[in-house]
C-alpha positions as CSV (number, residue, x, y, z in Angstrom):
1,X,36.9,70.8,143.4
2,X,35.0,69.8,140.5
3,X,37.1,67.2,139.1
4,X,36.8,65.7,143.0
5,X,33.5,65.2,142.8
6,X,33.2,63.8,139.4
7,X,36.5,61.4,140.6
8,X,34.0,60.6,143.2
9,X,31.0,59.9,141.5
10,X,32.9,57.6,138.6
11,X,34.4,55.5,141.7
12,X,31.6,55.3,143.7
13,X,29.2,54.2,140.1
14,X,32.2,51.4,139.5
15,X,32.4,50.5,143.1
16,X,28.2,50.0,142.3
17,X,28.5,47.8,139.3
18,X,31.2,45.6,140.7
19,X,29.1,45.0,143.7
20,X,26.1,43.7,141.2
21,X,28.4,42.2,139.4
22,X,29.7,39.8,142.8
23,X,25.9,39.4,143.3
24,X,25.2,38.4,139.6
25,X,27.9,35.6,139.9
26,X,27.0,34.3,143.1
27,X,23.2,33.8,141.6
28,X,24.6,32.1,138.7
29,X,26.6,29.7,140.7
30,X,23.5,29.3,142.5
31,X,21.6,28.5,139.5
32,X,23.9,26.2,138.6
33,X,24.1,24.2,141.2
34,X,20.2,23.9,141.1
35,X,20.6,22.7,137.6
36,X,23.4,20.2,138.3
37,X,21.2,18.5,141.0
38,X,18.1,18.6,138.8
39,X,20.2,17.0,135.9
40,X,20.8,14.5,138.2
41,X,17.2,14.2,139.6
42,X,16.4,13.9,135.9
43,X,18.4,10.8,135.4
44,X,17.5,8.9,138.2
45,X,13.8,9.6,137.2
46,X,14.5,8.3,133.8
47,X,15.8,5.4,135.1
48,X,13.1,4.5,137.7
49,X,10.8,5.3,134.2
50,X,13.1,3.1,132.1
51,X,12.6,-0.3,135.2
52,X,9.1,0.3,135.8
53,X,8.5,-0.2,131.6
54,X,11.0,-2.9,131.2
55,X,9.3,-6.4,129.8
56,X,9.8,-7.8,133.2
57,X,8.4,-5.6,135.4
58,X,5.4,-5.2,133.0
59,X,5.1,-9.4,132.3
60,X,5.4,-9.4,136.3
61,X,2.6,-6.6,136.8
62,X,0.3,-8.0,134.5
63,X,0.6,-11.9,135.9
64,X,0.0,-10.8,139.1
65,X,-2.4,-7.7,138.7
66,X,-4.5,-8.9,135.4
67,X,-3.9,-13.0,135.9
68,X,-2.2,-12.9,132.2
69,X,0.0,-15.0,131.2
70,X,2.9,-15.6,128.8
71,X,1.3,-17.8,126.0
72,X,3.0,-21.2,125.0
73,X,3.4,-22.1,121.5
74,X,-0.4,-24.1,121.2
75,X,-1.7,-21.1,122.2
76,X,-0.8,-18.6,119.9
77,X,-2.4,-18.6,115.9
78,X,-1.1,-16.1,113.5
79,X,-4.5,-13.9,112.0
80,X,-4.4,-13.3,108.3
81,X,-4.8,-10.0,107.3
82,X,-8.1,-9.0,104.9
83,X,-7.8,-7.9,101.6
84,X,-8.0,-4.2,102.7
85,X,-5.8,-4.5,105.5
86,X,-2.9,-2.9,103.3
């Protein structure tokens, strides 16, 4: 009768961990399909990030925002630099 009870108790603690272990996986596929889409959201930000600083979309911003202007070669003088400067 003893060694019925204790058969009992070892299946019914490995019936309890395989159970936690079914959960366990289905959190981790979960969690990885979180991370998968947030990978993705990732790059698509860093992309947006990467068009909004690109020279064109700046030069554009800044004509229309600031009134600037690319300067033509008249208008641009080379400084040079003081003794201290280096």
């Amino acid at each position: 009768m003893l060694w019925l009870v204790l058969f009992l108790g070892v299946a019914v603690a490995v019936n309890a961990r395989q159970a936690s272990a079914v959960q366990l996986a289905e959190q981790v596929g979960k969690l990885r399909e979180q991370r998968t889409a947030l990978e993705a959201e990732q790059a698509a930000l860093e992309r947006e990030i990467r068009l909004a600083t690109s020279r064109k979309v700046l030069g554009q911003r800044a004509e229309s925002e600031l009134g600037l202007h690319q300067p033509a070669n008249g208008e641009l003088q080379v400084l040079p630099l003081g003794p201290g400067a280096r």
